[in-house]
KOLDRENDREN-415545 format. One record per residue: residue number from 1; residue in three letters; x, y, z of N, C-alpha, C in turn. Coordinates in pm, 1 decimal, always signed. Atoms other than C-alpha are relative to their C-alpha. Example, Ala and Ser with C-alpha at 12.3 -4.5 7.8 and 13.67 -1.06 7.14 Angstrom:
BEGIN
<pt><num>1</num><residuo>ala</residuo><n_px>+89.0</n_px><n_py>-119.0</n_py><n_pz>+0.0</n_pz><ca_px>+1230.0</ca_px><ca_py>-450.0</ca_py><ca_pz>+780.0</ca_pz><c_px>+90.0</c_px><c_py>+120.0</c_py><c_pz>+0.0</c_pz></pt>
<pt><num>2</num><residuo>ser</residuo><n_px>-82.0</n_px><n_py>-119.0</n_py><n_pz>-6.0</n_pz><ca_px>+1367.0</ca_px><ca_py>-106.0</ca_py><ca_pz>+714.0</ca_pz><c_px>-77.0</c_px><c_py>+109.0</c_py><c_pz>+73.0</c_pz></pt>
This chain:
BEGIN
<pt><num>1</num><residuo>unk</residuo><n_px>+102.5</n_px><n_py>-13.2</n_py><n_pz>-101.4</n_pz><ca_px>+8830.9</ca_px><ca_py>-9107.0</ca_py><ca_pz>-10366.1</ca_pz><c_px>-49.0</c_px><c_py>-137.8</c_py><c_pz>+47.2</c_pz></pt>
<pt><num>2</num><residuo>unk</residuo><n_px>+23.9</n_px><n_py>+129.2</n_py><n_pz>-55.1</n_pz><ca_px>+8753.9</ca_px><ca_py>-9471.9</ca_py><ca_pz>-10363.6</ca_pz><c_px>+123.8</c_px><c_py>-8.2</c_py><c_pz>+116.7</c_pz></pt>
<pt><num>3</num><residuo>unk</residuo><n_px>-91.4</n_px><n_py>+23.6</n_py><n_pz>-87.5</n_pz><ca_px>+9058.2</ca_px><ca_py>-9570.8</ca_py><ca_pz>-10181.8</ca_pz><c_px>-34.4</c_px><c_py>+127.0</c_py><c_pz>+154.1</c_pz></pt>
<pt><num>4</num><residuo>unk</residuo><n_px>+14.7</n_px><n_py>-89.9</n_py><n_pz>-108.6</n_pz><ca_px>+8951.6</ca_px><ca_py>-9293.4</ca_py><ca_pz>-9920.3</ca_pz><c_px>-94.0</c_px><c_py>-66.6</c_py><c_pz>+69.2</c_pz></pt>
<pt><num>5</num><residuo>unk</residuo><n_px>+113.5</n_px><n_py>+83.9</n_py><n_pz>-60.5</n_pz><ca_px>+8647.6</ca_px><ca_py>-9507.7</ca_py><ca_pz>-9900.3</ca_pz><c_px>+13.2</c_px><c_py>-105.5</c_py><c_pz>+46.1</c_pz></pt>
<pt><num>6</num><residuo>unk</residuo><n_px>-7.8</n_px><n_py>+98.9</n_py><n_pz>-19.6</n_pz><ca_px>+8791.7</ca_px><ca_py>-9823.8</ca_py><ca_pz>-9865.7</ca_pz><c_px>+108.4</c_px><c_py>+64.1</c_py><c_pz>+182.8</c_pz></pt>
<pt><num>7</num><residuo>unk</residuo><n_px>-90.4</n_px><n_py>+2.6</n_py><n_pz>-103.8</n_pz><ca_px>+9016.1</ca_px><ca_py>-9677.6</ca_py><ca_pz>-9590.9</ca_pz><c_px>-120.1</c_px><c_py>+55.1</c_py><c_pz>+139.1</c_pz></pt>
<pt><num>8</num><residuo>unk</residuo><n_px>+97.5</n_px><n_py>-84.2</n_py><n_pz>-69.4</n_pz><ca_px>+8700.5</ca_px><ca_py>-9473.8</ca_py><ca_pz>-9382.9</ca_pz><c_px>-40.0</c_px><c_py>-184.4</c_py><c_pz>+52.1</c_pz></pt>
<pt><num>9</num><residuo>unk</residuo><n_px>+108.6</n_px><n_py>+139.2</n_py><n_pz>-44.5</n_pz><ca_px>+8542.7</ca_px><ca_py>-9885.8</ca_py><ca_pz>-9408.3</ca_pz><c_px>+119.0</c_px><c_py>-27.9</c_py><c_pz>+94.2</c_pz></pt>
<pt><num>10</num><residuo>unk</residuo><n_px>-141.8</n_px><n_py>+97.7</n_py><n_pz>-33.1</n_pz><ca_px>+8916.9</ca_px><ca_py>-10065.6</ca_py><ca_pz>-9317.4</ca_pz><c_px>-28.4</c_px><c_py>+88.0</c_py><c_pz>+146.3</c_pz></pt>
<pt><num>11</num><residuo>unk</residuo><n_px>-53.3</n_px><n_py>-55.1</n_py><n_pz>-136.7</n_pz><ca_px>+8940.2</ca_px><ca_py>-9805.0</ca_py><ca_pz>-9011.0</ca_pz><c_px>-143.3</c_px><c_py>-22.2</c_py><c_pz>+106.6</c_pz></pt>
<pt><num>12</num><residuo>unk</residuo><n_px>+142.4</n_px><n_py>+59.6</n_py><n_pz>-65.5</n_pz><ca_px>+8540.2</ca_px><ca_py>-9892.0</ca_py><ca_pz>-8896.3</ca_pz><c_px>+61.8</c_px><c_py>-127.2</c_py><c_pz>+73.1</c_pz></pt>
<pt><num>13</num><residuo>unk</residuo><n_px>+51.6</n_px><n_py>+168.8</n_py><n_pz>-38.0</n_pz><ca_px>+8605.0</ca_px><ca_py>-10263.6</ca_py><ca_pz>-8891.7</ca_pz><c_px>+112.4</c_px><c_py>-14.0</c_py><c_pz>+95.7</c_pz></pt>
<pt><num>14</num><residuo>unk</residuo><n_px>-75.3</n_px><n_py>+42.8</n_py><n_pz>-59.1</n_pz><ca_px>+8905.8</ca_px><ca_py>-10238.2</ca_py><ca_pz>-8713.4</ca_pz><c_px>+30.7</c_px><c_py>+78.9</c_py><c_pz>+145.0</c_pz></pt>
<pt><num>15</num><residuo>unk</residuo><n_px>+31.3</n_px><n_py>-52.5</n_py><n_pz>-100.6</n_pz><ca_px>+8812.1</ca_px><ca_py>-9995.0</ca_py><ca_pz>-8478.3</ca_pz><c_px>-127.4</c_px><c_py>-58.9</c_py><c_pz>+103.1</c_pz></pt>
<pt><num>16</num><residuo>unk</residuo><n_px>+146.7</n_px><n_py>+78.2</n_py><n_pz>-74.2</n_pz><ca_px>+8482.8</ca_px><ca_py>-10182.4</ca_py><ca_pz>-8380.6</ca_pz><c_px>+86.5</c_px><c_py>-129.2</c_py><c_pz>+94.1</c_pz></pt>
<pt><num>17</num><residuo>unk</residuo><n_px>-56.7</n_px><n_py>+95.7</n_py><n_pz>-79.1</n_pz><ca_px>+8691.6</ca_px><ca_py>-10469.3</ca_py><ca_pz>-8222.7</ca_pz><c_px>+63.3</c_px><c_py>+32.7</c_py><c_pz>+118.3</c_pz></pt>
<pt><num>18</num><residuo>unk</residuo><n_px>-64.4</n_px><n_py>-40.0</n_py><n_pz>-120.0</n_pz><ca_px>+8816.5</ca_px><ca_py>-10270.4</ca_py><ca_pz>-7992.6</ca_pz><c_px>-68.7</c_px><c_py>+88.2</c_py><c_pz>+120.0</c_pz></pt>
<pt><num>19</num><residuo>unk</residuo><n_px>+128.4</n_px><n_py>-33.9</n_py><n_pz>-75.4</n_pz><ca_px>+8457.3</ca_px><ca_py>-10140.0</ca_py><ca_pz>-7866.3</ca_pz><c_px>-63.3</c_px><c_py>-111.8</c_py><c_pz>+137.1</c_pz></pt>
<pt><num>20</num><residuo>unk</residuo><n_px>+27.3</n_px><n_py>+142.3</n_py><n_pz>-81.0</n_pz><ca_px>+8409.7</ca_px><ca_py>-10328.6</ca_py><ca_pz>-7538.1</ca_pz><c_px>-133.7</c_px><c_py>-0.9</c_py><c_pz>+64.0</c_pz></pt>
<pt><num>21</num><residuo>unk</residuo><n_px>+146.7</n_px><n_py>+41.3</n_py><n_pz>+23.1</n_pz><ca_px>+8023.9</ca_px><ca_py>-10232.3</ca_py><ca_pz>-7525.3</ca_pz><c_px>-84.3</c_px><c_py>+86.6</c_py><c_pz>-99.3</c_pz></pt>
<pt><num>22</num><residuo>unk</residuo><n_px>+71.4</n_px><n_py>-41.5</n_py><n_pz>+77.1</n_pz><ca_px>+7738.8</ca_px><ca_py>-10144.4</ca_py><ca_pz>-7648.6</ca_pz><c_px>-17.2</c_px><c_py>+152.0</c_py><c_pz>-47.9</c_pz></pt>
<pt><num>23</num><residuo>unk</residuo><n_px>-80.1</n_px><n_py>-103.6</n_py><n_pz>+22.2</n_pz><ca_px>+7783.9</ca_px><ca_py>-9786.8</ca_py><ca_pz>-7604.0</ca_pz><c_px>+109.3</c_px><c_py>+46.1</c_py><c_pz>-59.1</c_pz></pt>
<pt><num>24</num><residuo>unk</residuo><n_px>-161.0</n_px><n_py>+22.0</n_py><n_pz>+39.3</n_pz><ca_px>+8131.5</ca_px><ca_py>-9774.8</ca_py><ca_pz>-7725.9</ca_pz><c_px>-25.8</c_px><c_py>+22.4</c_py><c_pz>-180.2</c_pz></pt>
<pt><num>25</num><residuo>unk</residuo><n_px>+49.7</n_px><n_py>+21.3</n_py><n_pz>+119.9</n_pz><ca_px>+7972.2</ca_px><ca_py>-9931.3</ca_py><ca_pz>-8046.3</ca_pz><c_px>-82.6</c_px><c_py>+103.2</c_py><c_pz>-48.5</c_pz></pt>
<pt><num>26</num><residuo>unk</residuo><n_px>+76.2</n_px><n_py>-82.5</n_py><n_pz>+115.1</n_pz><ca_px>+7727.4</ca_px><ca_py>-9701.3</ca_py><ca_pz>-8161.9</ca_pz><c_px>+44.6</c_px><c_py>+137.7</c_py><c_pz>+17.6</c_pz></pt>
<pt><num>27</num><residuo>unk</residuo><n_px>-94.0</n_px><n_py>-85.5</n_py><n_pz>+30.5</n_pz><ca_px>+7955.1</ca_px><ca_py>-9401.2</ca_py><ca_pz>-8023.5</ca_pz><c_px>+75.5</c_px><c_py>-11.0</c_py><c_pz>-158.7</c_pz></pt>
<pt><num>28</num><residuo>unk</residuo><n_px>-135.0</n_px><n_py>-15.4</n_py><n_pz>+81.6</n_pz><ca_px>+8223.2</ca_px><ca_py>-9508.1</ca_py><ca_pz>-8288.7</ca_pz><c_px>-88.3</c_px><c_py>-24.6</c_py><c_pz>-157.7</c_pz></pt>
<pt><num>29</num><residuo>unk</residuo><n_px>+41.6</n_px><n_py>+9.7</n_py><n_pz>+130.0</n_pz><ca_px>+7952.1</ca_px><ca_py>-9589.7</ca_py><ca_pz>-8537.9</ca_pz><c_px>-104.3</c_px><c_py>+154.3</c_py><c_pz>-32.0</c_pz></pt>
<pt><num>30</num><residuo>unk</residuo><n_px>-23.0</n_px><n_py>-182.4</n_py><n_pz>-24.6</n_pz><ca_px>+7856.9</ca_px><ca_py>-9201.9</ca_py><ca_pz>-8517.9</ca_pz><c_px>+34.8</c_px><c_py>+72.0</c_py><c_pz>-42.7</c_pz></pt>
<pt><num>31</num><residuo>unk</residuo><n_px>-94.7</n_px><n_py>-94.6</n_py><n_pz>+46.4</n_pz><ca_px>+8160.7</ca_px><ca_py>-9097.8</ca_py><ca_pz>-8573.4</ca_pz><c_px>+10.6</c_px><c_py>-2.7</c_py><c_pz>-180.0</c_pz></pt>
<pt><num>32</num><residuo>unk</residuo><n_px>-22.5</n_px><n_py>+21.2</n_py><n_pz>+131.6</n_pz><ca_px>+8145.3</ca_px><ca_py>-9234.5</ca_py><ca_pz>-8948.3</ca_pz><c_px>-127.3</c_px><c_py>-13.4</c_py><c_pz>-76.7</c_pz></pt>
<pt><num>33</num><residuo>unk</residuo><n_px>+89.1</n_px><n_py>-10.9</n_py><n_pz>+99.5</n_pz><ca_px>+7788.8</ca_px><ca_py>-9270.6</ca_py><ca_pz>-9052.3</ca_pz><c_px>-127.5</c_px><c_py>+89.9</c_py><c_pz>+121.6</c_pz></pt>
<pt><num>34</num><residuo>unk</residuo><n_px>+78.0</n_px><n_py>-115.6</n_py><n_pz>-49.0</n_pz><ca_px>+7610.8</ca_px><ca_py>-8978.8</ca_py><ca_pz>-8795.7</ca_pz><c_px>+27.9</c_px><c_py>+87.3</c_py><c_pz>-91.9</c_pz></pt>
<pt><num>35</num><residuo>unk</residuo><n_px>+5.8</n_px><n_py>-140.8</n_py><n_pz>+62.3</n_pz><ca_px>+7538.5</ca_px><ca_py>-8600.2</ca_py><ca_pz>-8888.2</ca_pz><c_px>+126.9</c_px><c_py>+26.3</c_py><c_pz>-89.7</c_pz></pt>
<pt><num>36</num><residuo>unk</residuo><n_px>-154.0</n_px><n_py>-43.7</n_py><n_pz>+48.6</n_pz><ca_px>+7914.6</ca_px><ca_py>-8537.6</ca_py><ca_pz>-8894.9</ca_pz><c_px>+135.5</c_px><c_py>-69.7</c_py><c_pz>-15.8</c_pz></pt>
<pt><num>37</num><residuo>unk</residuo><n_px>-153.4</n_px><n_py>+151.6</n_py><n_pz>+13.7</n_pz><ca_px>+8094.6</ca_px><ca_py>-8894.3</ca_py><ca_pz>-8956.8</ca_pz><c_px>+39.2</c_px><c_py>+51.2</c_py><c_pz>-119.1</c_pz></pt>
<pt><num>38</num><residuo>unk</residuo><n_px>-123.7</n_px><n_py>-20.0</n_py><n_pz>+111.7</n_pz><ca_px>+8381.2</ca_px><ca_py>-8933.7</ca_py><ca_pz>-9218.9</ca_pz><c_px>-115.7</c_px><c_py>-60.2</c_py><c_pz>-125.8</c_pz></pt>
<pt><num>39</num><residuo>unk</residuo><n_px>+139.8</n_px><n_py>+75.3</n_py><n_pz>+118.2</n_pz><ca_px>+8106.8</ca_px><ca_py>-9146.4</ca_py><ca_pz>-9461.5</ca_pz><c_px>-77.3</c_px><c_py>+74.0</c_py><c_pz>-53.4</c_pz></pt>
<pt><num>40</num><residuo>unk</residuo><n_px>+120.3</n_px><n_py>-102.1</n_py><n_pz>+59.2</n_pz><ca_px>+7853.0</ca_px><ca_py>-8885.6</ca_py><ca_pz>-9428.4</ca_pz><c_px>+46.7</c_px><c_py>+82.1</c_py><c_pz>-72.8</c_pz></pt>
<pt><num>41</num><residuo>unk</residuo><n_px>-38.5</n_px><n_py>-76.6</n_py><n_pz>+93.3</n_pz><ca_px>+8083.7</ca_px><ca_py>-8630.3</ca_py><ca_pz>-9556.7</ca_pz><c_px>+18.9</c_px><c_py>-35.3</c_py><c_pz>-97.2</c_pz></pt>
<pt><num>42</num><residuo>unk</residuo><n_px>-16.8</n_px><n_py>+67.7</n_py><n_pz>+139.2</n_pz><ca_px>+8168.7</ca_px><ca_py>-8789.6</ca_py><ca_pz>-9830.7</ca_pz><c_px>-135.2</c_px><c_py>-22.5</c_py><c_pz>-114.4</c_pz></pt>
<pt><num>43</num><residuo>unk</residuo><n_px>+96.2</n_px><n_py>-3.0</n_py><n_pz>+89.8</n_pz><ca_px>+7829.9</ca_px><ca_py>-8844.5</ca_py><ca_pz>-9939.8</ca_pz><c_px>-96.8</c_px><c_py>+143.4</c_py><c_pz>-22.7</c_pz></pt>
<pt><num>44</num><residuo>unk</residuo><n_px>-16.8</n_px><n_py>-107.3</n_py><n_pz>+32.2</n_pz><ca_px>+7744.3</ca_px><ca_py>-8515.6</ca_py><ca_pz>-9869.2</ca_pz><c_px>+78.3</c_px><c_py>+125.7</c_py><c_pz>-112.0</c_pz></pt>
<pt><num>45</num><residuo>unk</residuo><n_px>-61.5</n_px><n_py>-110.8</n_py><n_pz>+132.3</n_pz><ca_px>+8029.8</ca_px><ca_py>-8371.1</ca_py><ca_pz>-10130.7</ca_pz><c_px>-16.0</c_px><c_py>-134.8</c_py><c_pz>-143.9</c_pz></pt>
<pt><num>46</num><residuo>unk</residuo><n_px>+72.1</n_px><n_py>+58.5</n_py><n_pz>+179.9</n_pz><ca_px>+7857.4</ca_px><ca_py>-8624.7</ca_py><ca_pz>-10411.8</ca_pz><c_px>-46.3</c_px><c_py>+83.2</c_py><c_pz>-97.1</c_pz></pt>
<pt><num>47</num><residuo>unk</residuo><n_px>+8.6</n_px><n_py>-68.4</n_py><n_pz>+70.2</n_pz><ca_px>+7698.4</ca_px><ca_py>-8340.8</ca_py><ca_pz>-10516.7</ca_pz><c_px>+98.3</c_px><c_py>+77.8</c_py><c_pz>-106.5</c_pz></pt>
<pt><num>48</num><residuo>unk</residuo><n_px>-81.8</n_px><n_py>-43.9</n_py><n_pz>+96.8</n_pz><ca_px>+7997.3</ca_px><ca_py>-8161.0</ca_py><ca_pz>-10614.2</ca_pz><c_px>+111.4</c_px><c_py>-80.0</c_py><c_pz>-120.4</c_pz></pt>
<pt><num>49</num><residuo>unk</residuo><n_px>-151.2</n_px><n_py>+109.6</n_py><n_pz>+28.5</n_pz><ca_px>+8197.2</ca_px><ca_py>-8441.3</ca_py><ca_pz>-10794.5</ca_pz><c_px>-112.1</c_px><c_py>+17.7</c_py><c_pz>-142.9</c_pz></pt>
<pt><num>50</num><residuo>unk</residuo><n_px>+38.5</n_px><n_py>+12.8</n_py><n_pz>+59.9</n_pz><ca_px>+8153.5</ca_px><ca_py>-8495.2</ca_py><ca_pz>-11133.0</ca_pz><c_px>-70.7</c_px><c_py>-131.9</c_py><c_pz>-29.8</c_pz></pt>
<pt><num>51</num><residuo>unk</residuo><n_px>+45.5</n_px><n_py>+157.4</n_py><n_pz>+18.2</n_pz><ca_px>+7898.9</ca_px><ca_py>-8753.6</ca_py><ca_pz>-11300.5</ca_pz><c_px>+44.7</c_px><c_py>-121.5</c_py><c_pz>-3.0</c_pz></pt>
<pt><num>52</num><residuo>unk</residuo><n_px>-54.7</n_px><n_py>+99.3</n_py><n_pz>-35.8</n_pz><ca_px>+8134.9</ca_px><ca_py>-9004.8</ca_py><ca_pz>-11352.4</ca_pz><c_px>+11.1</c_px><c_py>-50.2</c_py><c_pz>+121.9</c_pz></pt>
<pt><num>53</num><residuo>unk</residuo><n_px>-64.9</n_px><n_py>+37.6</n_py><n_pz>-90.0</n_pz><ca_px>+8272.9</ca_px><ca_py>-9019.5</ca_py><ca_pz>-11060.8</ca_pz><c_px>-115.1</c_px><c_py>-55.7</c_py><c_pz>+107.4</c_pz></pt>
<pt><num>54</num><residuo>unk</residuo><n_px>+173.6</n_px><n_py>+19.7</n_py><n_pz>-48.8</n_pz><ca_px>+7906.9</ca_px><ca_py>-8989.5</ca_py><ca_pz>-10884.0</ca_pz><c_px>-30.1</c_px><c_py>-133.2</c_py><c_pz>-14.6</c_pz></pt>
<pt><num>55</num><residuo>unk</residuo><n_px>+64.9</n_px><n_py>+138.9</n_py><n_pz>+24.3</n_pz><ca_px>+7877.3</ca_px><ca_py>-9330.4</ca_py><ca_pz>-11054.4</ca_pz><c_px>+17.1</c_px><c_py>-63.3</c_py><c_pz>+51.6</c_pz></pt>
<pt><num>56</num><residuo>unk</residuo><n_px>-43.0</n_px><n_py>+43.4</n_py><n_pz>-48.3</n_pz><ca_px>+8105.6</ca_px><ca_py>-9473.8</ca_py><ca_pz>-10902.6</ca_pz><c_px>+18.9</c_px><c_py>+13.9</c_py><c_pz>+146.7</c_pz></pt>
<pt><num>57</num><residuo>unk</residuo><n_px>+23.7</n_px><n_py>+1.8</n_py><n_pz>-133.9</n_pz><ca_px>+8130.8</ca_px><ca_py>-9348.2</ca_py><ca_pz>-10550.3</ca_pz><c_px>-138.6</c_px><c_py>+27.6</c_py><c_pz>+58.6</c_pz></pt>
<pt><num>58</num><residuo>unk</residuo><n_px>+138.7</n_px><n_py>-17.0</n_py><n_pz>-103.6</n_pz><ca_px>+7738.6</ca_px><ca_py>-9310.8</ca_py><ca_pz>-10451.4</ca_pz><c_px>-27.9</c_px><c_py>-169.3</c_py><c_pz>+30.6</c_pz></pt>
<pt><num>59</num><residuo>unk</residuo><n_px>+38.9</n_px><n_py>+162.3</n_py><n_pz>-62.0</n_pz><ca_px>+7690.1</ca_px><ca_py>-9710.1</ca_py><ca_pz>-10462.2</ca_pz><c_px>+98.5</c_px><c_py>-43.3</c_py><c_pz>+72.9</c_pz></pt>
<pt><num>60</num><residuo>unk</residuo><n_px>-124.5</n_px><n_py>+95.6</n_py><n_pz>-106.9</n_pz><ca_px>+8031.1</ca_px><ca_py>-9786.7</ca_py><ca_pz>-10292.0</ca_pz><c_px>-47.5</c_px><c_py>+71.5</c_py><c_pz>+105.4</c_pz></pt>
<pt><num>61</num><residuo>unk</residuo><n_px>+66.4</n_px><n_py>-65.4</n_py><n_pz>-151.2</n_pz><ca_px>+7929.5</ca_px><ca_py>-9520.0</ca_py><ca_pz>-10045.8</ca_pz><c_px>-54.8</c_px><c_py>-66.1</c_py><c_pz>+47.3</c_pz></pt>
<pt><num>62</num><residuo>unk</residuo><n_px>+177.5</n_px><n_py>+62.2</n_py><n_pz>-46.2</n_pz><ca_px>+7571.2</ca_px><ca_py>-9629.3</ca_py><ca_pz>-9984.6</ca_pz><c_px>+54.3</c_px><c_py>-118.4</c_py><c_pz>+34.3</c_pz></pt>
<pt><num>63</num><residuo>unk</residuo><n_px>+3.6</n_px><n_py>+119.3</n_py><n_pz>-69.0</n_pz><ca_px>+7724.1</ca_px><ca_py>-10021.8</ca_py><ca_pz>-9974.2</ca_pz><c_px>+52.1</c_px><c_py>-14.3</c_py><c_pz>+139.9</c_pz></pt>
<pt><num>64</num><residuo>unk</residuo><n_px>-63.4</n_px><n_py>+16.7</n_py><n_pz>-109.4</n_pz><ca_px>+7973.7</ca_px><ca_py>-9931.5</ca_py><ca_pz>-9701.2</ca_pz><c_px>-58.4</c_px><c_py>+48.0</c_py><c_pz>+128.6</c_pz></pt>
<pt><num>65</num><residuo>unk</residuo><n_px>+57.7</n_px><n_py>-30.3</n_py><n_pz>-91.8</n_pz><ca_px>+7754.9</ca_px><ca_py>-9761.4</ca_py><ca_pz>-9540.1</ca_pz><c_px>-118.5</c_px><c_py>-100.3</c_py><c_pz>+89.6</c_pz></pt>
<pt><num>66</num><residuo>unk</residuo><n_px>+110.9</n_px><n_py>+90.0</n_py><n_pz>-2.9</n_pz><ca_px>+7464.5</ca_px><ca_py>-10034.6</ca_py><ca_pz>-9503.5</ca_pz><c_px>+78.8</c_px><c_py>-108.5</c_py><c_pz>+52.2</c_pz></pt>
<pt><num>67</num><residuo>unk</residuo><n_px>-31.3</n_px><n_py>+58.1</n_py><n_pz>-40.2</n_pz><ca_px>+7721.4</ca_px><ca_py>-10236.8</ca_py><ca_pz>-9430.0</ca_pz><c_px>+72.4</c_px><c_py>+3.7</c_py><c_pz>+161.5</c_pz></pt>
<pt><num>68</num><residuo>unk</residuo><n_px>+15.0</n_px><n_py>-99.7</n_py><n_pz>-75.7</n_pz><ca_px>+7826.9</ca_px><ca_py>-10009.6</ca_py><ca_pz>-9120.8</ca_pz><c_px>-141.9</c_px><c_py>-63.8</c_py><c_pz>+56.5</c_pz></pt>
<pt><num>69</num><residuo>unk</residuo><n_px>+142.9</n_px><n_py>+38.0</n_py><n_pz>-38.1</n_pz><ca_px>+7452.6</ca_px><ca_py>-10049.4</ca_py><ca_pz>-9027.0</ca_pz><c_px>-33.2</c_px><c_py>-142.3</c_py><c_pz>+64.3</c_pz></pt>
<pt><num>70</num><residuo>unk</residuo><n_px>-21.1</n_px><n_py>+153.5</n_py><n_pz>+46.2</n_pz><ca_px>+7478.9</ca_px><ca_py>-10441.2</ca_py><ca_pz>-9087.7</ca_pz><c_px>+95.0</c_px><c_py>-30.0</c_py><c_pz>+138.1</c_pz></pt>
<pt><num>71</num><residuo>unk</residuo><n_px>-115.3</n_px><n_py>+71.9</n_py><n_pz>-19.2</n_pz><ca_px>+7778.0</ca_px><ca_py>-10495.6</ca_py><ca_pz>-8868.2</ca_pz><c_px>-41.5</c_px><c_py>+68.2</c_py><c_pz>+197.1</c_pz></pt>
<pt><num>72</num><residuo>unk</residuo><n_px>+10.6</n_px><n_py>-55.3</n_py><n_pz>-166.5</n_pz><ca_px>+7633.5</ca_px><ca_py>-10252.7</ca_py><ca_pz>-8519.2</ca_pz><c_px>-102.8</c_px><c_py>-106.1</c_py><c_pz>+26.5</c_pz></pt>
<pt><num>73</num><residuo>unk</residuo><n_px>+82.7</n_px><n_py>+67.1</n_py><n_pz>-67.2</n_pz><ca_px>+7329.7</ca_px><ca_py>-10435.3</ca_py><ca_pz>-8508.4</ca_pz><c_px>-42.1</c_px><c_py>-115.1</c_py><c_pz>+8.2</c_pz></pt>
């Protein structure tokens, strides 16, 4: 599930370069940390995952996400 995460970030950063405004930008940042982005789901099925795993993907979540945040504005 990490690697799912690292690929949800990899496809952000490399999709944002190809946003040629401001619109564009917070469209595509939307698509991954709005209601029904790829990010949100993910932190949405935290609940069902076991504790371990919880450990490990709620702070990588949460960083990529903040970093997401970090990178529109």
């Amino acid at each position: 599930m990490i690697d799912r995460l690292d690929a949800i970030y990899q496809k952000f950063k490399s999709g944002l370069t190809a946003c040629q405004d401001k619109a564009a930008v917070l469209n595509w940042k939307a698509s991954f940390v709005g209601k029904k982005g790829e990010l949100s789901e993910i932190l949405k099925s935290l609940k069902d995952i076991s504790p371990e795993e919880r450990r490990q993907l709620g702070p990588k979540s949460n960083e990529y996400k903040e970093q997401i945040e970090k990178e529109v504005d």
